[in-house]
ZAGUNU-819196 format. One record per residue: x, y, z of N, C-alpha, C in turn; residue in three letters. Coordinates in steps of 0.02 Angstrom, whole numbers, plus 50000, padded with zeros to 5 digits. Layout:
<recs>
XYZXYZXYZALA/...
</recs>
This chain:
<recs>
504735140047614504095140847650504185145447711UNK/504855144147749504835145047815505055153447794UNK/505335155047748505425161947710504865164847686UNK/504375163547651503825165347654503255169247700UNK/503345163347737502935164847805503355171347839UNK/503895172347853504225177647854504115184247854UNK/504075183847773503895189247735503005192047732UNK/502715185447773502055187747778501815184347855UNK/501995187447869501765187047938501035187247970UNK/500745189847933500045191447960499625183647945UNK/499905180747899499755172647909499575169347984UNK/499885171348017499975168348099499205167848118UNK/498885171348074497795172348100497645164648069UNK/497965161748011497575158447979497475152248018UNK/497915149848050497995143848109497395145048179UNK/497615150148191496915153648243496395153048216UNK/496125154348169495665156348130495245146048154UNK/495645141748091495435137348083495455134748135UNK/495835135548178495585130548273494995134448322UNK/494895139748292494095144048326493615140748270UNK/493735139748192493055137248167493185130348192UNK/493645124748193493535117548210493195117448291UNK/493395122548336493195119848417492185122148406UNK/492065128648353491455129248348491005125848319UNK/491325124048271490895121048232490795113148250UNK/491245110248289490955106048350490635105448373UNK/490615111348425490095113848478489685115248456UNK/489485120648381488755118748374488405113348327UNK/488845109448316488465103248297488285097248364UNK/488345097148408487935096848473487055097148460UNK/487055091948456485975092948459486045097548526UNK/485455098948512484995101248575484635099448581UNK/484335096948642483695094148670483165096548661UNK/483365105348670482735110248713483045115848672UNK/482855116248597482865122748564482845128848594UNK/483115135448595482655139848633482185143348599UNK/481835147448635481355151148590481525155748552UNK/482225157948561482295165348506482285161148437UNK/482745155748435482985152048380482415150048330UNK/481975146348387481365143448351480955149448325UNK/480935155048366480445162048319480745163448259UNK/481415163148269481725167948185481665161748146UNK/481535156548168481675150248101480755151848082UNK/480355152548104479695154848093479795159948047UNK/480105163948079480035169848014480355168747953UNK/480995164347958481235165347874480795158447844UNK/480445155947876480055151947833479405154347827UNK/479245160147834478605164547835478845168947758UNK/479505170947781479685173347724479905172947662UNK/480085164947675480145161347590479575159747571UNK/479105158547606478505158347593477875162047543UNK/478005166947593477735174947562478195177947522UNK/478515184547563478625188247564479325191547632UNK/479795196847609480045197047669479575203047709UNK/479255206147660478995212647692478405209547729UNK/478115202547715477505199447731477585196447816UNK/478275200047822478585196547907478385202347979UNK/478145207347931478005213747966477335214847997UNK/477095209548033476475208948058476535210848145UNK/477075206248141477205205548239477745203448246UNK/478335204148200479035205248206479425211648234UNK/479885209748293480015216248309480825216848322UNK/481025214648269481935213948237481915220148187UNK/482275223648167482375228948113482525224448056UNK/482555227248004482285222047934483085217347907UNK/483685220447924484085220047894484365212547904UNK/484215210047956484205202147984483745198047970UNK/483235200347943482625197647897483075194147836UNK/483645198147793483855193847742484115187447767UNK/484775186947824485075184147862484435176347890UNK/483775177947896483485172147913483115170547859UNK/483175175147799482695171447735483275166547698UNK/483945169647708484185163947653484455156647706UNK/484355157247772484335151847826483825147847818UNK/483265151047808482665146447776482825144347711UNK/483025146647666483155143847589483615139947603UNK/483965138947628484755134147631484415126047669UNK/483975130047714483925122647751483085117447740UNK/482865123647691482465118947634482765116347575UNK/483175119147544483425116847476483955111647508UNK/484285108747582484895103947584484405099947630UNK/483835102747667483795093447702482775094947674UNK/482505098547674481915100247631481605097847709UNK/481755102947749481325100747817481355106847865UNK/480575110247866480555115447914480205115847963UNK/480345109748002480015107248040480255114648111UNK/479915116548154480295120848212480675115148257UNK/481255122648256481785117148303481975112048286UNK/482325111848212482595103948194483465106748199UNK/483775100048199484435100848204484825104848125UNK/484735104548098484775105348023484765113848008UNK/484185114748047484065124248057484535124448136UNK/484655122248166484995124948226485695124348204UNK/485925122348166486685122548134486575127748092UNK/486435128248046486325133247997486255140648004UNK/485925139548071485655147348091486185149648134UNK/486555146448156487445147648188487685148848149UNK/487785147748088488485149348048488615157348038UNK/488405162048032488275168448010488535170748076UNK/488055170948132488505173648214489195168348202UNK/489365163648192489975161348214490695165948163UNK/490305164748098490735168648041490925177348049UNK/490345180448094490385185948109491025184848178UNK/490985181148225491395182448248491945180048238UNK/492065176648188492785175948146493045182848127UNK/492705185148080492925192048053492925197248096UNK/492535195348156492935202248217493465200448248UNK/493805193848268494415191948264494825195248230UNK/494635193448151495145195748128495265205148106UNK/494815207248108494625212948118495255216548186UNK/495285212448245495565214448290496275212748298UNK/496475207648260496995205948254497485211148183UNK/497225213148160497445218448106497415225548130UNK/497065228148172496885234148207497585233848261UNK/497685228348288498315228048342498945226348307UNK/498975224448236499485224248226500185230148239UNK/499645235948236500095243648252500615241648327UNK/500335236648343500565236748421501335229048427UNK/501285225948368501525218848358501235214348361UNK/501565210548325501155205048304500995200948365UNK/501355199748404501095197848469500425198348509UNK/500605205448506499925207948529499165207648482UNK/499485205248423498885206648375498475198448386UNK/499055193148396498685186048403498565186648474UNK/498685188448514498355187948606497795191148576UNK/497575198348568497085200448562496705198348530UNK/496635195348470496215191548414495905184048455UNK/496425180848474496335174348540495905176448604UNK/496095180248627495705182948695494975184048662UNK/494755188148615493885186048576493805179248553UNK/494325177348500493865171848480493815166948532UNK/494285166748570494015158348630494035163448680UNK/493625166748708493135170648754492755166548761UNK/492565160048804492055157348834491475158148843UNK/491115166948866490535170648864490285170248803UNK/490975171848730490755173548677490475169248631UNK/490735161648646490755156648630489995154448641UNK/490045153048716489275153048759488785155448717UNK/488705162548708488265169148671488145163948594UNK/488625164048571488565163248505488225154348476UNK/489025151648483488845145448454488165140848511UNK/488205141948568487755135348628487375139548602UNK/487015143548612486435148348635486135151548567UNK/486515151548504486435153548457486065159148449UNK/486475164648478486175171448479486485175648428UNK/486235182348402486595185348351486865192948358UNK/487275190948416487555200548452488125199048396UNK/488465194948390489085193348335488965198248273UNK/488365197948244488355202048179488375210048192UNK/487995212848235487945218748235488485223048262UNK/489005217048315489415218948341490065221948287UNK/490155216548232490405217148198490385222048141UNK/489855225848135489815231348108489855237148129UNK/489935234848210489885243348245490935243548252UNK/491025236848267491715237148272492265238648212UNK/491775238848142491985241548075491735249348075UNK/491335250048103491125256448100491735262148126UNK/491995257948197492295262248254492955262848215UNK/493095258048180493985259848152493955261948094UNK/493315263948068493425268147997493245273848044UNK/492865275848100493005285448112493545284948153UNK/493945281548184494615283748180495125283848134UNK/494995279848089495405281548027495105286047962UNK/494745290248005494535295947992494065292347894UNK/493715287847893493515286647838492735288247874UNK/492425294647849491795296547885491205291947843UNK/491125294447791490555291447753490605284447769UNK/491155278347785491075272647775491045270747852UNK/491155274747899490855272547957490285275647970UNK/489925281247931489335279147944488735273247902UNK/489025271647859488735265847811488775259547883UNK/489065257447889489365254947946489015253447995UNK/488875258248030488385259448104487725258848074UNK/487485262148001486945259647996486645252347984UNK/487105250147960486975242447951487035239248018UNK/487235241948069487255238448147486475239948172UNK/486245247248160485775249048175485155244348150UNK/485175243648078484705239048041484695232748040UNK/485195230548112485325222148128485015220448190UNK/485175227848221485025226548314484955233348321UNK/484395236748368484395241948389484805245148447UNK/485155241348475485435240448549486255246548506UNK/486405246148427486795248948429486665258548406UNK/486035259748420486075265348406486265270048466UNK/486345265748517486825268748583487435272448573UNK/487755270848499488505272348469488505278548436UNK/487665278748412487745285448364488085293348383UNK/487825292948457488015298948475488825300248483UNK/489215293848460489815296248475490195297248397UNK/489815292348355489855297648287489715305248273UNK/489275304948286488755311648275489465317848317UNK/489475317748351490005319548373490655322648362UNK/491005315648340491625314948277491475319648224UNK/490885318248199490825318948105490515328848132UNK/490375330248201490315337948220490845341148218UNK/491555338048258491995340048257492435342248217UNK/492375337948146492945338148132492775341548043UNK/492045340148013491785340947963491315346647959UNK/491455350747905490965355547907490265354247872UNK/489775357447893488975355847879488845353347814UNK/489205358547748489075354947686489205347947681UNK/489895346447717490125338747711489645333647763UNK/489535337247804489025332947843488375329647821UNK/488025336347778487585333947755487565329347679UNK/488095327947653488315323247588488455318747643UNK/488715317347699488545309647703488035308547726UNK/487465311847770486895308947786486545306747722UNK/486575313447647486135310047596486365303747580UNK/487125301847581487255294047539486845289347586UNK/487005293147659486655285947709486155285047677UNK/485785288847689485075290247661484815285547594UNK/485255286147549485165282947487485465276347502UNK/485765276647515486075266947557485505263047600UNK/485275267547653484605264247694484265262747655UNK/483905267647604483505266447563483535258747527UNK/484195259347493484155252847451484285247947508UNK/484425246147560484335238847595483585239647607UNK/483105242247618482455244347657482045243947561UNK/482285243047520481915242247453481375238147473UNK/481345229847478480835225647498480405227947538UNK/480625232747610480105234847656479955242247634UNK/479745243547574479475249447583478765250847595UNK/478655246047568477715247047563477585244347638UNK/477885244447698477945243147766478385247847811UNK/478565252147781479085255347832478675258247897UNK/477995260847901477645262947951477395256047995UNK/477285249847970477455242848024477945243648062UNK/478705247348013479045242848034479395247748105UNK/479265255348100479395259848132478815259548218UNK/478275256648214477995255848251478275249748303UNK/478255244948273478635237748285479265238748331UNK/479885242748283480395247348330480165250248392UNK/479745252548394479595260148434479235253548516UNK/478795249348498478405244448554479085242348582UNK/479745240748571480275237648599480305242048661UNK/480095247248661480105252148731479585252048752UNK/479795247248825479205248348869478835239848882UNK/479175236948819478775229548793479135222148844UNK/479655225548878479885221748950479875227248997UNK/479145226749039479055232649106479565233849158UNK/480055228549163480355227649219481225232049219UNK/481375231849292482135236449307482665233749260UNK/482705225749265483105221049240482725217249192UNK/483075213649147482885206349083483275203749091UNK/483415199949164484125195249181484965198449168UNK/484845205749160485485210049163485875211249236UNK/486445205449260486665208649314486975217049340UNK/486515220149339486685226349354486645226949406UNK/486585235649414486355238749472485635241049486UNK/485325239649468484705239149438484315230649468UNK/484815223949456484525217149470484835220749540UNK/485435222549580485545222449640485115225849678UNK/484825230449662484275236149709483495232049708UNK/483375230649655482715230649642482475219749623UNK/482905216149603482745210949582483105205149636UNK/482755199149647482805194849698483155186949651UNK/482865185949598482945180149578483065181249497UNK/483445176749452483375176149380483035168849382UNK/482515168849328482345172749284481795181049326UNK/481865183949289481585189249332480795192249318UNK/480625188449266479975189749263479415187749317UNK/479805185649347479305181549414479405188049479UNK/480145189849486480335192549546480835198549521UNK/480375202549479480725210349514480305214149486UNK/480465221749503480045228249517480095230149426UNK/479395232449432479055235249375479645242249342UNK/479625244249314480165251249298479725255949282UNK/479185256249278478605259749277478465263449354UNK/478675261049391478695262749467478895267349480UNK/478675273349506478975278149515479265280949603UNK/479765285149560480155289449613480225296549633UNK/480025298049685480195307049695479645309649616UNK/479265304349580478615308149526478975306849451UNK/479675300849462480045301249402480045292249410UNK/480015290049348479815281749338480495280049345UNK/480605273449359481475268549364481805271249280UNK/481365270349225481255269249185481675276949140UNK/481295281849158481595288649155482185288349207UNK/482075285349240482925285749281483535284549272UNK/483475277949216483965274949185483865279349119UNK/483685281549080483845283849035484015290249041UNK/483885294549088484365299749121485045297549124UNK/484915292249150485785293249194486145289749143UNK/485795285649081486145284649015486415290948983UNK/485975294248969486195299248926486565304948957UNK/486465305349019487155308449069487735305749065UNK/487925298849069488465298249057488745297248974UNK/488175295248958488435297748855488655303748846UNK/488315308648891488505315748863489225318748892UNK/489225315548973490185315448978490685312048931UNK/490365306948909490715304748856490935307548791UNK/490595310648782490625314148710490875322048759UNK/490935323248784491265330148789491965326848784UNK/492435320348846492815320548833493035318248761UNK/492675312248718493005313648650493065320148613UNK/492575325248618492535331248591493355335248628UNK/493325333848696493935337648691494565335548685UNK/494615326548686495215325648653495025318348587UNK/495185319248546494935313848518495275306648525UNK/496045306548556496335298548583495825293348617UNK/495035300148651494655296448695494235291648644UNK/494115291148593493685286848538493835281648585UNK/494105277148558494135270748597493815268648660UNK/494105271448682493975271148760493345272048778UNK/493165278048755492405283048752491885275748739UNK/492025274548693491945269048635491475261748678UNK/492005260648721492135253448766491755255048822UNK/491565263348847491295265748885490565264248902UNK/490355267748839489655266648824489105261448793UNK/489765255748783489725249948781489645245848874UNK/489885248048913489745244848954489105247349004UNK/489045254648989488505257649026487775256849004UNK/487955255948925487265252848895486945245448954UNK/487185244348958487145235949010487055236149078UNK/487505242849087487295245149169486805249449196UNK/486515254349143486175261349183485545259549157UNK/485335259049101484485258049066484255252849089UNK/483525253149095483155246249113483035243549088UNK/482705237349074482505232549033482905228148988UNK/483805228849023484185224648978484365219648980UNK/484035217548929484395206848931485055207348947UNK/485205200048977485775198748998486325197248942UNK/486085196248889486645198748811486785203648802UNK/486635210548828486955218148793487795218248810UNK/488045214148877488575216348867489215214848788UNK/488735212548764489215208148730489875213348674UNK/489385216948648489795222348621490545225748642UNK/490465224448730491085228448758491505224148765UNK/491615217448732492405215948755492885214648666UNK/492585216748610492935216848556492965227548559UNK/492605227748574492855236848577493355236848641UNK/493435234648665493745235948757494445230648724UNK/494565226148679495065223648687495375228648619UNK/495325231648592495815238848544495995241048581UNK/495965242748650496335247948697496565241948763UNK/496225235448776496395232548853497275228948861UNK/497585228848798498115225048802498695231748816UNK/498445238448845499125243148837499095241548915UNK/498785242048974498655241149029498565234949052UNK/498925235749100498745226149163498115227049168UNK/497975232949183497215231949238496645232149184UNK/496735232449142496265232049096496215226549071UNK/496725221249070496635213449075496435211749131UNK/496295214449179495985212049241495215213749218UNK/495255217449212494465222749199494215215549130UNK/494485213449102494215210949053494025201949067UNK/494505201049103494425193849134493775192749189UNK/493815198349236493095197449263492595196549251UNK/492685202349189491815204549154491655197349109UNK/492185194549078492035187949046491695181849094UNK/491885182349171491725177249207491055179949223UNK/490885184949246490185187049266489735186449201UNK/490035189949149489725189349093489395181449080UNK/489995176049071489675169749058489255168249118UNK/489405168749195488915165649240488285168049207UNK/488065174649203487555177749188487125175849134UNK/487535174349092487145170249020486945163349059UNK/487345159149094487275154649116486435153449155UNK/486445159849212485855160349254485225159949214UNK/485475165849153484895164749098484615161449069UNK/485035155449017485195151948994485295144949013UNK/485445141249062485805136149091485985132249053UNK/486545128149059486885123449016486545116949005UNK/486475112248944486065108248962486335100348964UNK/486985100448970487435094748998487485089148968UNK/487275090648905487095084048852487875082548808UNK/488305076648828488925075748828489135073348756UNK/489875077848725490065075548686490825072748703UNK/491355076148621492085076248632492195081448685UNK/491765087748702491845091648763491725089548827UNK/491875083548830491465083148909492015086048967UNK/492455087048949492725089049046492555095449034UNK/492505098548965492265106448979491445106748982UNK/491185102448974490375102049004490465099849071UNK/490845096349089490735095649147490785101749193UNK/491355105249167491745113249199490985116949210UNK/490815118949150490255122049136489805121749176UNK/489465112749207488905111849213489135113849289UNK/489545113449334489805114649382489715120349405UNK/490025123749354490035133749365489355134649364UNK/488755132449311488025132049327487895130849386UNK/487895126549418487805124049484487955130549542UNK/488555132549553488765139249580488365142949561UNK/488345143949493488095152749494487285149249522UNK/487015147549520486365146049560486135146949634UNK/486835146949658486625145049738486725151449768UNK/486155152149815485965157949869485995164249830UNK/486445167549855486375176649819486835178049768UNK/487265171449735487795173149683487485178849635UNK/487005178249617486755183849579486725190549577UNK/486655188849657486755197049690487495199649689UNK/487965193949703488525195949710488885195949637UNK/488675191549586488825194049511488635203049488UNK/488115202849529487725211749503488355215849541UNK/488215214549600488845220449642489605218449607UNK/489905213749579490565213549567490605218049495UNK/489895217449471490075220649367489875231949394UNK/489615230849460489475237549494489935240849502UNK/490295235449556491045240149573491515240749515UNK/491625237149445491985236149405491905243049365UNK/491155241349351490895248149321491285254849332UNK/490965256049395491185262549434492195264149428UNK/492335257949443493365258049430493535259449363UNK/492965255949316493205258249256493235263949236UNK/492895266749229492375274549221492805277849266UNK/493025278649318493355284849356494165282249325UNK/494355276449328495085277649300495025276849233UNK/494855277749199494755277949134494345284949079UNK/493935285649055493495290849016493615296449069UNK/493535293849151493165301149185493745300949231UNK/494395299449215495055301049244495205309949265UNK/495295309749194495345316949182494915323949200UNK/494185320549203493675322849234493465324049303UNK/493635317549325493715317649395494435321649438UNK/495025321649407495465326049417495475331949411UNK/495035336649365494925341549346494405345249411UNK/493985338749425493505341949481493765341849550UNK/494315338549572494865339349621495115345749611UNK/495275345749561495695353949567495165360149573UNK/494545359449555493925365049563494025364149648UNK/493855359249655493685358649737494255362649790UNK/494675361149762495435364049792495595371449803UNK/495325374349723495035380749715494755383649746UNK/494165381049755493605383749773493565384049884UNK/494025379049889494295378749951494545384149986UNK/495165384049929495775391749930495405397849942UNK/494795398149874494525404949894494145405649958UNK/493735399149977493385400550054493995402450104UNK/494505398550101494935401850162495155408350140UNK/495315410450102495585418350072495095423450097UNK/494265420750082493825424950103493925427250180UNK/493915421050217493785419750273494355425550334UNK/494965424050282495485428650315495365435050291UNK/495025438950228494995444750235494495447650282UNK/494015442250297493545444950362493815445950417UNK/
</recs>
């Protein structure tokens, strides 16, 4: 046996594996008192849709279709095993976890095979550091949210275009795209890649397969695709405000309290004749577009680039729920274990990260086999509540931001513009002495 294992080493996940599904699948078998509302809307819809139709969900749904399957067979499972669709029963609140929890199994292991290049060591820290991520945990199993799935396709996406498999990372990103819109933030760093490195004929044979791939998941919604493109399109603009409980820079300037629909500034508001709104998506796509020059001019930057625009998505645009960060710590941990400080960088963002879900979210203290970690929990709730922690959660993920980004993606960038300056110095004094 003990020879075996030896010879297969990559076994070492399967033990991990099963003590992340036993601590989850714990935790979300936990009643809840107080359903939330995302949970209880999508259990509406896949029982709208076993009902009808899935295309019949396209009235005032405003999810992209591809998570439509994901809550129709959640509705079939939890009519055909307890025959009860009542909203908000325990029965659908287990059920409707399993898929985010299973997704973030397989980005575990996803990450633990990606680091194996590095040892096996590093491949179980890194695989461990996501799956018992506390935030992620929080996100997923308590809160039963579904960044887990899409994440997991963008994080399949990202290691097939570095392993240069083009067509299958863009199959990839589109299925992230057709889960959650939050990941078409990524495209531009494909688009990019597949510029660089592929010529036009080849470019355009993979957009047609995409093309014919979209098509067939989007079969059911065809006789709806103009619902469903409209539906997309209202998500802009359809939260007016700077912040959606996103500790940014954005809650620090402009927002007083979470929840923030009560207490902060419209993004519609304008500045110097330019809205908050256009402000953040400027200074998004400004820093996307440094981004993609430096992958364009070296491509080692993927990763990084990668983890980049994963975190700026969360920091620069308005209107972001306090879930977008979630994406950046399974992209940010392929590159955080070569650097200390990038385990620093990653440990913070997890603590702000969970307070933040927390502020959003609050814990609801209802005791099991977890109780000293509910108790932990309900505690850290308690903190993040009092006086301006909020403010000071926004300024700590601010300054983090900014450290990351200059020693990191815009290292090289920022060094490059030291040496212009230096230049440009030289020649003023050179001038100055030929006068």
């Amino acid at each position: 046996m003990s020879r075996f294992l030896t010879q297969n080493r990559s076994l070492v996940i399967l033990p991990v594996a099963l003590i992340f599904l036993a601590v989850n699948v714990t935790f979300i078998s936990i009643p809840n008192p107080q359903p939330y509302v995302d949970i209880v809307a999508q259990e509406g819809w896949g029982n709208d849709a076993l009902r009808n139709s899935l295309s019949s969900l396209y009235g005032g749904v405003d999810y992209p279709p591809l998570y439509m399957y994901a809550l129709y067979f959640n509705a079939w499972l939890n009519h055909h095993l307890t025959n009860d669709s009542g909203p908000g029963t325990f029965p659908y609140m287990f059920i409707s976890r399993m898929i985010p929890v299973l997704c973030d199994l397989l980005i575990g292991c996803v990450l633990f095979f990606a680091l194996r290049k590095w040892g096996l060591k590093s491949a179980v820290v890194g695989a461990s550091l996501y799956l018992f991520n506390p935030a992620i945990m929080y996100d997923t199993s308590y809160w039963g949210q579904v960044d887990s799935v899409y994440t997991l396709f963008l994080l399949l996406s990202l290691q097939s275009l570095e392993g240069k498999k083009y067509f299958l990372s863009t199959l990839y990103a589109s299925v992230a795209v057709l889960t959650k819109l939050q990941a078409f933030f990524f495209v531009p760093i494909l688009a990019i890649v597949l510029i660089s490195n592929l010529r036009v004929k080849r470019i355009l044979g993979i957009v047609l397969g995409d093309v014919i791939f979209v098509t067939a998941i989007m079969f059911p919604f065809i006789g709806v695709v103009g619902n469903i493109a409209s539906n997309m399109f209202s998500n802009f603009g359809q939260y007016p405000y700077v912040t959606m409980n996103a500790l940014n820079p954005w809650f620090l300037l402009f927002s007083y309290a979470i929840p923030v629909f009560k207490q902060c500034m419209r993004d519609t508001n304008m500045v110097y004749g330019i809205s908050f709104r256009m402000v953040g998506y400027l200074a998004f796509a400004a820093y996307t577009g440094l981004v993609m020059y430096q992958i364009r001019k070296d491509e080692r930057n993927l990763l990084l680039g990668s983890a980049s625009i994963a975190f700026a998505s969360f920091m620069l645009p308005t209107e972001i729920h306090e879930r977008y960060l979630f994406p950046f710590f399974p992209l940010f941990l392929l590159i955080a274990l070569r650097k200390r400080e990038h385990i620093g960088v990653y440990t913070i963002l997890t603590i702000t990260y969970l307070l933040n879900l927390m502020l959003a979210s609050p814990f609801g203290g209802f005791y099991s086999i977890f109780y000293f970690v509910q108790e932990a929990l309900t505690a850290i709730g308690r903190f993040a509540l009092l006086g301006n922690s909020p403010r000071i959660i926004a300024a700590i993920n601010t300054f983090v931001f900014v450290y990351f980004s200059a020693t990191g993606i815009f290292s090289q960038l920022i060094k490059n513009g030291r040496h212009l300056l230096l230049l440009g110095r030289r020649i003023v004094q050179n001038l100055q002495k030929v006068k």
